[in-house]
N, CA, C and O atoms as a DFTB+ gen file, in Angstrom:
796 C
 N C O
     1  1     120.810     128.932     153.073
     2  2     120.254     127.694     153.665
     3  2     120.372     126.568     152.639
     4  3     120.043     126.706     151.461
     5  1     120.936     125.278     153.244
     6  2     120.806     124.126     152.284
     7  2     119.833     123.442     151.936
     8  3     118.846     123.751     152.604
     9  1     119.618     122.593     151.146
    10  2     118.528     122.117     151.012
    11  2     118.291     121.092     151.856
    12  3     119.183     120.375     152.309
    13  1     117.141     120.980     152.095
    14  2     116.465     120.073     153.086
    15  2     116.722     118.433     152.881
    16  3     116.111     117.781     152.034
    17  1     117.643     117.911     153.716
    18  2     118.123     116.670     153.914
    19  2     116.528     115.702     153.998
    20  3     115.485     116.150     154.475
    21  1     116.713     114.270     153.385
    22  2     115.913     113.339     153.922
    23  2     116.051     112.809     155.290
    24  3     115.469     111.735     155.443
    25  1     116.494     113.142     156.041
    26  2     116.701     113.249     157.521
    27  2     115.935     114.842     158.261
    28  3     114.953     114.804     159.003
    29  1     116.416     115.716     157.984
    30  2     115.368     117.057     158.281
    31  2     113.761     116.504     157.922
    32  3     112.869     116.784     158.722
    33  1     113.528     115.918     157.007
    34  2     111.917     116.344     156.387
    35  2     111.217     115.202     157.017
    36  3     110.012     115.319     157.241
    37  1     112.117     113.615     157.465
    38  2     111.700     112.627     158.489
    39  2     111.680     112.960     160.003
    40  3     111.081     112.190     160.754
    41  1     112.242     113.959     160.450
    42  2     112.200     114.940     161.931
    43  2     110.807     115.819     161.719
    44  3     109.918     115.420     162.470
    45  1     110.421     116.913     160.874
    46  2     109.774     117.090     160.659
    47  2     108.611     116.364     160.623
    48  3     107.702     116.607     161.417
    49  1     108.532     115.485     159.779
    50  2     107.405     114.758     159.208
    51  2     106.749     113.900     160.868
    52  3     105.557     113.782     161.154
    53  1     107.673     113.522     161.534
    54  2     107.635     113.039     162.739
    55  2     107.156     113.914     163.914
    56  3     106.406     113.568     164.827
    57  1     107.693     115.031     163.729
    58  2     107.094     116.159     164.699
    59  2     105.690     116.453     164.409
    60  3     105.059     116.891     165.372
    61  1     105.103     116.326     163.396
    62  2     103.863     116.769     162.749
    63  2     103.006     116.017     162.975
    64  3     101.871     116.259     163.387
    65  1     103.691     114.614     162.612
    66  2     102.944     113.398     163.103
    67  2     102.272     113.421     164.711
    68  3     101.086     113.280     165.012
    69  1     103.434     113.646     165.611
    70  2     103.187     114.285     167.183
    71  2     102.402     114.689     167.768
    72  3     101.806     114.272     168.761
    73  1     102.294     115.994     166.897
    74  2     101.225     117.077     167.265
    75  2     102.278     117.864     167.437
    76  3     101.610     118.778     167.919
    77  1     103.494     118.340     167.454
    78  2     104.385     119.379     167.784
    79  2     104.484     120.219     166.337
    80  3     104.405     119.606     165.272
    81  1     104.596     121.120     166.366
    82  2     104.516     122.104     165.489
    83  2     105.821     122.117     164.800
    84  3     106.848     122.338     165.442
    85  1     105.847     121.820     163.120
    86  2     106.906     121.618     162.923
    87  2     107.552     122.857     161.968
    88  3     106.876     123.436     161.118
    89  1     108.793     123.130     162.212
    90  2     109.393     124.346     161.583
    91  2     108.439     124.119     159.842
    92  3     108.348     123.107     159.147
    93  1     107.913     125.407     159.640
    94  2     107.615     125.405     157.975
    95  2     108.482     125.589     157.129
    96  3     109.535     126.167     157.399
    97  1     108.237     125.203     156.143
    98  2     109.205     124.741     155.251
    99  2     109.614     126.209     154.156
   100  3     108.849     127.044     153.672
   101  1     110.655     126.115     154.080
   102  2     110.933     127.594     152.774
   103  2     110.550     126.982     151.767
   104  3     110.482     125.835     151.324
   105  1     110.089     128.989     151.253
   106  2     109.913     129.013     149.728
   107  2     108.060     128.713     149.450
   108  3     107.239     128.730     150.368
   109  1     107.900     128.591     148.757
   110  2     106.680     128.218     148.198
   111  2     106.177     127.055     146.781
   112  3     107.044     126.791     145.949
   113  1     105.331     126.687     146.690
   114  2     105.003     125.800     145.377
   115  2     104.443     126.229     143.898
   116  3     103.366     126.656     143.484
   117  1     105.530     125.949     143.391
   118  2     105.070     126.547     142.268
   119  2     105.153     125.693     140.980
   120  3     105.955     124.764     141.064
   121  1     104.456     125.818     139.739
   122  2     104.205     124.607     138.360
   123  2     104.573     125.064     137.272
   124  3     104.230     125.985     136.530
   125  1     105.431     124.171     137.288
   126  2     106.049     124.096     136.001
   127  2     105.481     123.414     134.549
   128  3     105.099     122.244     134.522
   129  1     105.474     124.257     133.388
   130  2     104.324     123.091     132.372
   131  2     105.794     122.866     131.619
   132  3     106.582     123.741     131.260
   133  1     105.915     121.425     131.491
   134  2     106.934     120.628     130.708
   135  2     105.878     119.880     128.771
   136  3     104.814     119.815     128.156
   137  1     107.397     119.527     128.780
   138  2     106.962     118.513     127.406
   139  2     106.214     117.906     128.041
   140  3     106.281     118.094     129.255
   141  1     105.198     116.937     127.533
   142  2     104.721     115.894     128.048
   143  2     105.717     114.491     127.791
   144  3     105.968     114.178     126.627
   145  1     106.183     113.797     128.759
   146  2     107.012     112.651     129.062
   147  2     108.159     113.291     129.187
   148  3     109.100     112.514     129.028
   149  1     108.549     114.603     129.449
   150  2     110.078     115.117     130.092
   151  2     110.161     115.413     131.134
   152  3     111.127     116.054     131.548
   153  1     109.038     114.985     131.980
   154  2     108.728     115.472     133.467
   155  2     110.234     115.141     134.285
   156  3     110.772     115.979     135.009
   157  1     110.830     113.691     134.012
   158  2     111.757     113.383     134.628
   159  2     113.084     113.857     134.387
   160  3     113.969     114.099     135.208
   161  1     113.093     113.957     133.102
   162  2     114.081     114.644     132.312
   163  2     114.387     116.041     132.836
   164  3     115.565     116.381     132.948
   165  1     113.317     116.942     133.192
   166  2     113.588     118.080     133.257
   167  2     113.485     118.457     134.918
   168  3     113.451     119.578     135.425
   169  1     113.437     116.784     135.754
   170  2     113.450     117.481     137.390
   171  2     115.119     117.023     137.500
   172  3     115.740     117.325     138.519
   173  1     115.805     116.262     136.361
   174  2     117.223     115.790     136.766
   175  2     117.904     117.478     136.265
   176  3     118.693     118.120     136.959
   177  1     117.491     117.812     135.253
   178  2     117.689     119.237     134.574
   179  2     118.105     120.504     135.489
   180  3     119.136     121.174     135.544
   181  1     116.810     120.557     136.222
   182  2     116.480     121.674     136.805
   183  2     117.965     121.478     138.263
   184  3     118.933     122.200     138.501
   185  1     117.528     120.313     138.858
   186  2     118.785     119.554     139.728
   187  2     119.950     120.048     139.290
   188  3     120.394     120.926     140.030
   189  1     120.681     119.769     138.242
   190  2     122.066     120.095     137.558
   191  2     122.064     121.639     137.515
   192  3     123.094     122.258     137.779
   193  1     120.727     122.366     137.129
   194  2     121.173     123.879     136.913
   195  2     121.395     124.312     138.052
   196  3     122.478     124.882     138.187
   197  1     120.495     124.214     139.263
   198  2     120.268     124.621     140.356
   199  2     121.589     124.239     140.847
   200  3     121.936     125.274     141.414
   201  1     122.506     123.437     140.980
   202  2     124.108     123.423     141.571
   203  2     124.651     123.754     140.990
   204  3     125.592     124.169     141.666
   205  1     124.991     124.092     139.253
   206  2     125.831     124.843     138.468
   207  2     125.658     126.177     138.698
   208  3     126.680     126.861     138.661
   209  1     124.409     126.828     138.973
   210  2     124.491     128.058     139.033
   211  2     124.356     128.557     140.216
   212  3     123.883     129.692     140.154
   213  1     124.651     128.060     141.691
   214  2     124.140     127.831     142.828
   215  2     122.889     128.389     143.630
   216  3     122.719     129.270     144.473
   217  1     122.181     127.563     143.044
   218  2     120.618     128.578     143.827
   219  2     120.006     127.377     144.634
   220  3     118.839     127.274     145.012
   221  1     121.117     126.422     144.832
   222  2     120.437     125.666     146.109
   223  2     119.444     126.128     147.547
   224  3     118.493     125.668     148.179
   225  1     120.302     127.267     147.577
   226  2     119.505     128.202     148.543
   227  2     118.474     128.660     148.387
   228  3     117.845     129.141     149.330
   229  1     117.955     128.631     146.981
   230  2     116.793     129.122     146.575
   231  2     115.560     128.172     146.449
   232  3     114.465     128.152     147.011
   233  1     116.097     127.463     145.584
   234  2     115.385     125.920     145.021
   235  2     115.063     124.588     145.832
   236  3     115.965     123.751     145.871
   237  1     114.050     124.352     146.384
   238  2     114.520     123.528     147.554
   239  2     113.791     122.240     147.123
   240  3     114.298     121.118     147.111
   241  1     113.146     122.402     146.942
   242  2     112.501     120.313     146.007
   243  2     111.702     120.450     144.856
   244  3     110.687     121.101     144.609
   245  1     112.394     119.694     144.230
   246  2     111.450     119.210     143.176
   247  2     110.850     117.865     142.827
   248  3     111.464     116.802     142.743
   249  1     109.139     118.139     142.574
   250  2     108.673     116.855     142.347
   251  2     107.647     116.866     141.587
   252  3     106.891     117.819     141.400
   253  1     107.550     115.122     140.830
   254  2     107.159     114.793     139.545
   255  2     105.905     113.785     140.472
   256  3     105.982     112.670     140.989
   257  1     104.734     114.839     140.363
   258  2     103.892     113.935     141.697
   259  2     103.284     112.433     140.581
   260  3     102.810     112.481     139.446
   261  1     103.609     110.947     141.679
   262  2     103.347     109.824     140.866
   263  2     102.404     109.068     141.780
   264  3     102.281     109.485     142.932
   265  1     101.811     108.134     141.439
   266  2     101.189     107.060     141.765
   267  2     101.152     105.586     141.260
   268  3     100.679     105.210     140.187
   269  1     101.715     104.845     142.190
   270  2     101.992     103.419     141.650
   271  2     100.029     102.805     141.049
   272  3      98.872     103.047     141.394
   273  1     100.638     102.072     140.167
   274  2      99.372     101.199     139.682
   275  2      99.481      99.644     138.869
   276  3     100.080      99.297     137.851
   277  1      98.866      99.133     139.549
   278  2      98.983      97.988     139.147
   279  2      98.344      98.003     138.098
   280  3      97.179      98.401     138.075
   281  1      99.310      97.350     136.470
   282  2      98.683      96.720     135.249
   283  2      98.639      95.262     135.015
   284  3      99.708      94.666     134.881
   285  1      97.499      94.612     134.950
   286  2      97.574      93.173     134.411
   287  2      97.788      92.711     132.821
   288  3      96.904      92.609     131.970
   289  1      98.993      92.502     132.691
   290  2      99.615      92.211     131.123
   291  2      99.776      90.691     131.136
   292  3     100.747      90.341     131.806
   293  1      99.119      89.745     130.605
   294  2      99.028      88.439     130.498
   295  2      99.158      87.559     131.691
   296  3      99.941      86.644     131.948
   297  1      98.146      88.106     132.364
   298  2      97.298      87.480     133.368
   299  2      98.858      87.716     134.853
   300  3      98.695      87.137     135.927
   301  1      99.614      88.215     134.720
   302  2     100.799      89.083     135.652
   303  2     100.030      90.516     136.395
   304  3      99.122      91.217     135.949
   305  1     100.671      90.601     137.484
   306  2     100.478      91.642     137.828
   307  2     101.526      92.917     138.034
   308  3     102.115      92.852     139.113
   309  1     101.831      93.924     137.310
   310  2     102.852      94.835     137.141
   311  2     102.877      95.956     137.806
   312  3     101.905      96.646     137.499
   313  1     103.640      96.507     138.677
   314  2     103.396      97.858     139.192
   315  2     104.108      98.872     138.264
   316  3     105.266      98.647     137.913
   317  1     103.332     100.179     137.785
   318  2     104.017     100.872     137.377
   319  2     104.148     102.381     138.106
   320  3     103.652     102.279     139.228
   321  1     104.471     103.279     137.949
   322  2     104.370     104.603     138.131
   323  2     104.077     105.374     137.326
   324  3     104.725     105.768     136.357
   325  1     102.576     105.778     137.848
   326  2     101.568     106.568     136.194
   327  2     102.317     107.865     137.270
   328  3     102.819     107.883     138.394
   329  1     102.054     108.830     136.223
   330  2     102.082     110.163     136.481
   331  2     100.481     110.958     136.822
   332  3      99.505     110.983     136.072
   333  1     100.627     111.608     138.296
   334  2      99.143     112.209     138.279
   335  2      98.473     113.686     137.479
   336  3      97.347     114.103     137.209
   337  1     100.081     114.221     137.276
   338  2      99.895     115.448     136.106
   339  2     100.819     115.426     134.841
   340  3     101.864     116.038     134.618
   341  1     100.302     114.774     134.285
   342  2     101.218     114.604     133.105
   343  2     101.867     116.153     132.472
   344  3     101.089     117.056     132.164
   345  1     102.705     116.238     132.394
   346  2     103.170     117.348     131.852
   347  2     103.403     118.791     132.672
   348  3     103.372     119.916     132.174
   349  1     103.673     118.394     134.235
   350  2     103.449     119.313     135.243
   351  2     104.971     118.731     135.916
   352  3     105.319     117.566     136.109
   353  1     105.667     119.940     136.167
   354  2     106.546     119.512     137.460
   355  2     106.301     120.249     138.639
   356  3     105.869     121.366     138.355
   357  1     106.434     120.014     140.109
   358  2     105.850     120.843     141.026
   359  2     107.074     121.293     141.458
   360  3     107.857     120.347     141.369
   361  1     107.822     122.624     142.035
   362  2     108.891     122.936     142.551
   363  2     108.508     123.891     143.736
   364  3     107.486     124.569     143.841
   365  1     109.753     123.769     144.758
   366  2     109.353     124.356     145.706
   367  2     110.460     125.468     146.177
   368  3     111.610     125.185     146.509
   369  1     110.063     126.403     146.153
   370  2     111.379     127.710     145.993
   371  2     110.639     129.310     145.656
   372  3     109.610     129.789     145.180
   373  1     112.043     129.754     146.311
   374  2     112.096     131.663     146.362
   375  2     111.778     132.310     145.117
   376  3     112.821     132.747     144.632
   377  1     111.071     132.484     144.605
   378  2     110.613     133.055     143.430
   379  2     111.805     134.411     143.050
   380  3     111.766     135.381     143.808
   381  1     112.462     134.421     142.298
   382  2     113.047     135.622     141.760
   383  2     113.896     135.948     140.606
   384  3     114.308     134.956     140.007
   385  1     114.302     137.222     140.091
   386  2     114.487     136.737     139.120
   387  2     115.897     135.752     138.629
   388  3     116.086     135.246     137.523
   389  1     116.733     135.688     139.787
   390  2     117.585     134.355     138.948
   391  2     116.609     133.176     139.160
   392  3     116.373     132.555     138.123
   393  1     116.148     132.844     139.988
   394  2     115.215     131.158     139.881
   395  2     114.309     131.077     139.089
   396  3     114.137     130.026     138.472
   397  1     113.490     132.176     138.902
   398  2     112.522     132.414     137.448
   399  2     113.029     131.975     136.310
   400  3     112.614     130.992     135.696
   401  1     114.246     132.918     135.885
   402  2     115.075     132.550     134.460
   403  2     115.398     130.736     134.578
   404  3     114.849     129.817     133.969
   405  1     116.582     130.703     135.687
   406  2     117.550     129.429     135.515
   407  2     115.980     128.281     135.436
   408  3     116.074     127.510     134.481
   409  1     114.832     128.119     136.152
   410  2     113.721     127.155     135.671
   411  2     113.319     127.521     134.475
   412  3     113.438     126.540     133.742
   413  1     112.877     128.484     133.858
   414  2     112.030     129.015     132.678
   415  2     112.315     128.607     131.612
   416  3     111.600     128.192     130.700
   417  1     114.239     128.802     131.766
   418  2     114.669     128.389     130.524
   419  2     116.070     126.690     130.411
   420  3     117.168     126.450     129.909
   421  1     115.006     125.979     131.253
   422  2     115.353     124.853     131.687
   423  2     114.729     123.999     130.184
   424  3     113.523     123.908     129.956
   425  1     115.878     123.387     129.206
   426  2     115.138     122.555     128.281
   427  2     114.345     121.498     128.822
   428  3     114.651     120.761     129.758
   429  1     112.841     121.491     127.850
   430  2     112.087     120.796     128.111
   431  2     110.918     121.973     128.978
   432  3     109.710     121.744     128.903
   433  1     111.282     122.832     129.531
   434  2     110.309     123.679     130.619
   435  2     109.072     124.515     129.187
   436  3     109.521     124.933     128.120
   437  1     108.072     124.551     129.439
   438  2     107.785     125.322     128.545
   439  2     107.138     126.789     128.375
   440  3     106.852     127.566     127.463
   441  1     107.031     126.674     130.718
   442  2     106.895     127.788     131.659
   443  2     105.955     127.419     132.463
   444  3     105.162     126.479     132.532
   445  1     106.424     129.177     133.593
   446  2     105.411     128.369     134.947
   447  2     104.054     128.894     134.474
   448  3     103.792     129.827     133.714
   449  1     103.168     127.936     135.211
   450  2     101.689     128.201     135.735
   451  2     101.616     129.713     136.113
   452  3     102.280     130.205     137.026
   453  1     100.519     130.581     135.118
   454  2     100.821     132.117     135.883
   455  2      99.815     132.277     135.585
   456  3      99.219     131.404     134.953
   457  1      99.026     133.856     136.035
   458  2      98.069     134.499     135.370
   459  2      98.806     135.989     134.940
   460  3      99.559     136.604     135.696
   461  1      98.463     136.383     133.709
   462  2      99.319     137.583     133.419
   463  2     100.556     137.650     133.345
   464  3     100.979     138.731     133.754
   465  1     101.828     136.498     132.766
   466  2     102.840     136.198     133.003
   467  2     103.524     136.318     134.369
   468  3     104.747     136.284     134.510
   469  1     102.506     136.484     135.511
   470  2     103.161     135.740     137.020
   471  2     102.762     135.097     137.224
   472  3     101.574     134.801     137.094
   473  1     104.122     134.263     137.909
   474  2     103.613     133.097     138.648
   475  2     103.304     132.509     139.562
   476  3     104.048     132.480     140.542
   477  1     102.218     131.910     139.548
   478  2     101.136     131.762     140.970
   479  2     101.761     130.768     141.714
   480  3     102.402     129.855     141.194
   481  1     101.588     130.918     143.004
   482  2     101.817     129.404     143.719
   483  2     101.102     128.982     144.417
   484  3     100.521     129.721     145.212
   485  1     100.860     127.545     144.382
   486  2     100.136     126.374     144.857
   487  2      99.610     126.766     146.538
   488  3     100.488     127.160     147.305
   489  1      98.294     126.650     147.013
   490  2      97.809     126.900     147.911
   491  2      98.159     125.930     148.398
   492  3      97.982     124.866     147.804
   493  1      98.979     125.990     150.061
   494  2      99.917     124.517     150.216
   495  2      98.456     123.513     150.741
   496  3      98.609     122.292     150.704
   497  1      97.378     123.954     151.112
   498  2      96.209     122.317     151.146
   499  2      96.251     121.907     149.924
   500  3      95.724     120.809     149.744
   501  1      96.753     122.477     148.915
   502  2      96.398     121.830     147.636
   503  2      97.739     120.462     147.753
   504  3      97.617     119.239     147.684
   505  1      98.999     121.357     147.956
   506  2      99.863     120.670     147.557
   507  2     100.106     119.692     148.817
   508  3     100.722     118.692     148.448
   509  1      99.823     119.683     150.112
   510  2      99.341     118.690     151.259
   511  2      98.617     117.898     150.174
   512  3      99.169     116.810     150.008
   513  1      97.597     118.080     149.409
   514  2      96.874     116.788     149.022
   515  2      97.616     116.149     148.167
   516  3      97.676     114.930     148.325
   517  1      98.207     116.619     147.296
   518  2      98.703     116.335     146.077
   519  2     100.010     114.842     146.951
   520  3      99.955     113.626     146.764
   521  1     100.954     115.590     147.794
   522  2     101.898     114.802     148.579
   523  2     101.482     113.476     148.997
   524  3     102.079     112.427     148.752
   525  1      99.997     113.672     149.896
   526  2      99.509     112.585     150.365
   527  2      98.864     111.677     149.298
   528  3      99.115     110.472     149.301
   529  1      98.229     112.101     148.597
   530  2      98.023     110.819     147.399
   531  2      99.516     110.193     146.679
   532  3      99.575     109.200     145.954
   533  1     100.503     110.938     147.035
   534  2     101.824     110.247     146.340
   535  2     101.493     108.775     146.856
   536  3     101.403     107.707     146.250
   537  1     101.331     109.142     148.327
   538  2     102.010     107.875     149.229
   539  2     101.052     107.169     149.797
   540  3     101.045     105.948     149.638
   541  1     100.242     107.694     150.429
   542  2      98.871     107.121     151.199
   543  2      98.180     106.234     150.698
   544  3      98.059     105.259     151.440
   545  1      97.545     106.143     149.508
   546  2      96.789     105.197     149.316
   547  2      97.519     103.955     148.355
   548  3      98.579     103.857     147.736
   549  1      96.527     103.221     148.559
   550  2      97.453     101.899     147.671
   551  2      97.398     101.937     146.360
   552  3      96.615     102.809     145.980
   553  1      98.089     101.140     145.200
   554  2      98.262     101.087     144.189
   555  2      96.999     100.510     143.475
   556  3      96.751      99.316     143.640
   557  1      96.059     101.390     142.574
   558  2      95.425     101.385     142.045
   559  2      95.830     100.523     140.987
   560  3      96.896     100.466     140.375
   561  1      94.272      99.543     140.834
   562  2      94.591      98.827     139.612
   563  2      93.847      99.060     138.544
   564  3      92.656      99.367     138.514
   565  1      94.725      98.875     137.500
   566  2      94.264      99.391     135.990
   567  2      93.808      98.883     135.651
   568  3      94.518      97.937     135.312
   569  1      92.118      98.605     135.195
   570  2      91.808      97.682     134.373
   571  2      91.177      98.100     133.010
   572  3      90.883      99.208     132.561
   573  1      91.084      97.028     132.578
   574  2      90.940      97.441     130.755
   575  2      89.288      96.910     130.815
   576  3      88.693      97.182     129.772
   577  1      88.418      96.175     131.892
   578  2      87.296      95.581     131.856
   579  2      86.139      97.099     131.810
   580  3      86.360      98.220     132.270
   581  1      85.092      96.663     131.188
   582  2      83.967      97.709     131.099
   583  2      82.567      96.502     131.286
   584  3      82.380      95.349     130.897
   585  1      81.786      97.483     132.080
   586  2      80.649      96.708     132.315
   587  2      80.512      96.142     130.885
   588  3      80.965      96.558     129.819
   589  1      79.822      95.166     131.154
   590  2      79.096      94.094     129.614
   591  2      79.799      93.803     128.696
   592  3      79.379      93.594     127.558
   593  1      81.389      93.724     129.168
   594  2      82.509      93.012     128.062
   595  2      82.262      91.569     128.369
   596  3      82.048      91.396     129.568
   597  1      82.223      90.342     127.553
   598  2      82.456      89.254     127.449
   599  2      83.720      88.255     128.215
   600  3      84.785      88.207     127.599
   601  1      83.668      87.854     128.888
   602  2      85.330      87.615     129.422
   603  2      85.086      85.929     129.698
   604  3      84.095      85.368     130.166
   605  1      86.703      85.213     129.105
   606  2      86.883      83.873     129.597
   607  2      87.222      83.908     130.910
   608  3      87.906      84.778     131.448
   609  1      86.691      82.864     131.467
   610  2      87.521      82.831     132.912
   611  2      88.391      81.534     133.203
   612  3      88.149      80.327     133.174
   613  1      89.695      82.431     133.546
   614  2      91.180      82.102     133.362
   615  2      91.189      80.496     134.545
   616  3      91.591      79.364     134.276
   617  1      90.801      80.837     135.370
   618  2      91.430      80.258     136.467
   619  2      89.934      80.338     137.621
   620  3      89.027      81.169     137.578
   621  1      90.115      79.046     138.698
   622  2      89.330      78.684     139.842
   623  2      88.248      77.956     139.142
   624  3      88.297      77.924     137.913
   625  1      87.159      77.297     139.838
   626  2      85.868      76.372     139.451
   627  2      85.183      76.258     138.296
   628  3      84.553      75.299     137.849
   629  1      85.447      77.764     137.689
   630  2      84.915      77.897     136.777
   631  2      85.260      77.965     135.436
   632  3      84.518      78.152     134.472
   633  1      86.861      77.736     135.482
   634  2      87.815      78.147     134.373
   635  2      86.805      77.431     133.226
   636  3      85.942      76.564     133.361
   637  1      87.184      78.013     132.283
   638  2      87.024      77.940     130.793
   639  2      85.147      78.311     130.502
   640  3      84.643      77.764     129.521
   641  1      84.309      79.158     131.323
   642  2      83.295      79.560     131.184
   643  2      83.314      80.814     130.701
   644  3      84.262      81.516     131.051
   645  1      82.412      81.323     129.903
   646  2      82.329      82.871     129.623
   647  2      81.325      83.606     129.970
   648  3      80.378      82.890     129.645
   649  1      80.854      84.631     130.447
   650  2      79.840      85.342     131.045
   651  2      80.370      87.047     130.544
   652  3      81.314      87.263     129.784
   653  1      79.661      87.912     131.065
   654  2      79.142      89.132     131.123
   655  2      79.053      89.507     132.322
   656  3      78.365      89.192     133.293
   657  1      80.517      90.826     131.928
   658  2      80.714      91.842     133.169
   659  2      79.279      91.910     133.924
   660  3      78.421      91.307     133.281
   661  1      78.903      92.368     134.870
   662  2      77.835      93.252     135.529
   663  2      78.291      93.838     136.277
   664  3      77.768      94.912     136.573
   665  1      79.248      93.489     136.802
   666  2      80.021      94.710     138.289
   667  2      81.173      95.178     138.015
   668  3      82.009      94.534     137.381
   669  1      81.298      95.967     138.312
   670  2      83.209      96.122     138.871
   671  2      83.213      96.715     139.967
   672  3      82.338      97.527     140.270
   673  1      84.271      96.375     140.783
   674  2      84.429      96.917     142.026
   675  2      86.227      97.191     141.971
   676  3      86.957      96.277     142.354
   677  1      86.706      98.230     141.575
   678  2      87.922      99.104     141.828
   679  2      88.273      98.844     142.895
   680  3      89.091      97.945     142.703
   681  1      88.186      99.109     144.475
   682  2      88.578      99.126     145.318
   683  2      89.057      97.616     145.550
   684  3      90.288      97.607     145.509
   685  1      88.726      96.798     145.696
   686  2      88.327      95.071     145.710
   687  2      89.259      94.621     144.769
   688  3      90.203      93.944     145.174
   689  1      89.176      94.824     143.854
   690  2      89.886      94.722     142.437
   691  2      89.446      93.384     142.034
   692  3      90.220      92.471     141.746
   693  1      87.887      93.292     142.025
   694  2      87.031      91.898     141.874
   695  2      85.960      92.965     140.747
   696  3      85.772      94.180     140.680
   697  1      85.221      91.291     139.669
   698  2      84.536      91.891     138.909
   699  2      83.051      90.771     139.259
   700  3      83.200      89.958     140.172
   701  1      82.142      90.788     138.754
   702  2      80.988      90.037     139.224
   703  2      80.382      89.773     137.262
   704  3      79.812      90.468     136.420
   705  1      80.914      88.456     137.331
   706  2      80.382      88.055     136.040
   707  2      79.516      86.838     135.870
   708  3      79.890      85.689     136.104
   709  1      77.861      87.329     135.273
   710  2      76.950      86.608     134.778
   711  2      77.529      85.236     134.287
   712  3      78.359      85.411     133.394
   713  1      77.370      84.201     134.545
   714  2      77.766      83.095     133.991
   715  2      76.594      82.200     133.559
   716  3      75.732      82.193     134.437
   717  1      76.252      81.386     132.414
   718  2      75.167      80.929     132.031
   719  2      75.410      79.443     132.560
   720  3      76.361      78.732     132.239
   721  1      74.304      79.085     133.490
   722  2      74.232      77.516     133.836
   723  2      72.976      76.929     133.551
   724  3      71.886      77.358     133.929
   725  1      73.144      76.137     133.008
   726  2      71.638      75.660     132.225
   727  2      70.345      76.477     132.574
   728  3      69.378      76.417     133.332
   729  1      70.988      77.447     131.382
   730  2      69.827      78.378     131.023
   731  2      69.517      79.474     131.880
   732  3      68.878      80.458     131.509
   733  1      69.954      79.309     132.981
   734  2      70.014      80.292     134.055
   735  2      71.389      81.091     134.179
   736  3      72.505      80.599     134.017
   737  1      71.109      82.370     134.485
   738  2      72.114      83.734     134.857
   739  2      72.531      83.260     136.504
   740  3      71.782      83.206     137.480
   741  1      74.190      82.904     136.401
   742  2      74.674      82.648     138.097
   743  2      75.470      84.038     138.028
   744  3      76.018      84.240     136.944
   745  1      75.641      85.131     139.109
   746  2      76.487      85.733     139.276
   747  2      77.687      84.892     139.825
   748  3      77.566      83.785     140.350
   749  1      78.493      85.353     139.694
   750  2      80.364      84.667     140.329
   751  2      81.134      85.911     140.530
   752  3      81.403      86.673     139.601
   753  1      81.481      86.104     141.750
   754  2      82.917      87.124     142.057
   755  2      84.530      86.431     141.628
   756  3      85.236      85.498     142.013
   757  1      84.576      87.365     140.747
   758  2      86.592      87.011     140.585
   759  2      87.248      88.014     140.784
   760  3      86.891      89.172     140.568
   761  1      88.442      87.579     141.290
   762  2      89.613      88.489     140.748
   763  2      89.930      88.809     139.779
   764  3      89.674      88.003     138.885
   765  1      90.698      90.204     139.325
   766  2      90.862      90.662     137.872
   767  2      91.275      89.725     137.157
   768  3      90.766      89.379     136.091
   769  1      92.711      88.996     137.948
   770  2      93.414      87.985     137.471
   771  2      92.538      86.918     136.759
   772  3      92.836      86.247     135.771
   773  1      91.485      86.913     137.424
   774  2      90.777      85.148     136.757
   775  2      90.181      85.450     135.734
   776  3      89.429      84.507     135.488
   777  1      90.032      86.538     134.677
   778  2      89.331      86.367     133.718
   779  2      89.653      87.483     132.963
   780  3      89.911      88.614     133.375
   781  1      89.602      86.896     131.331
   782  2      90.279      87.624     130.438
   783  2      88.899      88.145     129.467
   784  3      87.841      87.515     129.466
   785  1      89.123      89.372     128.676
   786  2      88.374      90.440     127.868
   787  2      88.616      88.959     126.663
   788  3      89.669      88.411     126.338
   789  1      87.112      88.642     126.209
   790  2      87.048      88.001     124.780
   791  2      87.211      89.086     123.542
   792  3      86.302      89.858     123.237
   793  1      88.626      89.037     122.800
   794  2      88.261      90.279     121.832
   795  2      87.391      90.004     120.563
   796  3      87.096      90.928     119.805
């Protein structure tokens, strides 16, 4: 069997969506512990061995589960792709001993997830969750703010005032900072964007 086209897994994914029961997928999930930062390195790796030595039939996806996140680097907003297991690759395939070896001794691999030198595989609700946080939710933003940091504020009515975190709200991606107006504590909602950490 070949490996599963991005056209098969959008039929699928669509049938499921439906309610129609969609063919299950071969093989099983199983973890790979890598270098830490060769995650990518070693899913292009595993790719190249898996057609040199042909165990396409065996090996059927591999993935480096990510999540976009927004970083604010001088008052910009950047999307990056954090990694949700650093140092984990997830693969999905026939356990045996050529696919054991040709992953095991994949440079960069440093072996699978086992108990007792076997290796376990992923209870697929686990790896259903793992998939759906790839994609489902939105890009989390990174912030460097902690309640009761000091911050200028960048931009809107208030620019060039300084106050004290009291809120953060993650979801919102707004912070609620104490601002002093003659003598009195005003709360103010901003965006991350409008206000910078006094170091």
């Amino acid at each position: 069997m070949a490996r599963v086209s991005l056209r098969d897994r959008l039929i699928a994914k669509r049938a499921a969506e439906a309610g129609e029961p969609a063919e299950a997928p071969q093989g099983q999930w199983y973890v790979l512990h890598t270098y830490s930062g060769y995650e990518n390195k070693v899913k292009k790796s595993i790719e190249t061995r898996i057609e040199a030595l042909d165990l396409t039939d065996r090996v059927y996806e591999i993935v480096v589960p990510t999540q976009d996140e927004i970083e604010i680097r001088s008052g910009q907003r950047h999307t990056v792709q954090k990694k949700v297991f650093p140092g984990y690759v997830l693969v999905r395939m026939e356990m045996d001993d050529d696919t054991w070896y040709a992953l095991r001794n994949t440079p960069g691999v440093t072996g699978f997830v086992n108990i007792n030198n076997v290796p376990i595989p992923l209870p697929d609700a686990e790896v259903q969750g793992i998939m759906k946080g790839m994609t489902a939710e939105a890009p989390r933003v990174k912030i460097s703010f902690q309640i009761g940091d000091t911050v200028r504020i960048t931009d809107g009515p208030f620019a060039d005032f300084r106050g004290e975190i009291d809120e953060i709200n993650q979801e919102k991606g707004k912070i609620r900072v104490l601002v002093s107006f003659f003598g009195r504590e005003t709360p103010v909602e901003l965006d991350f964007l409008q206000a910078e950490r006094e170091t």
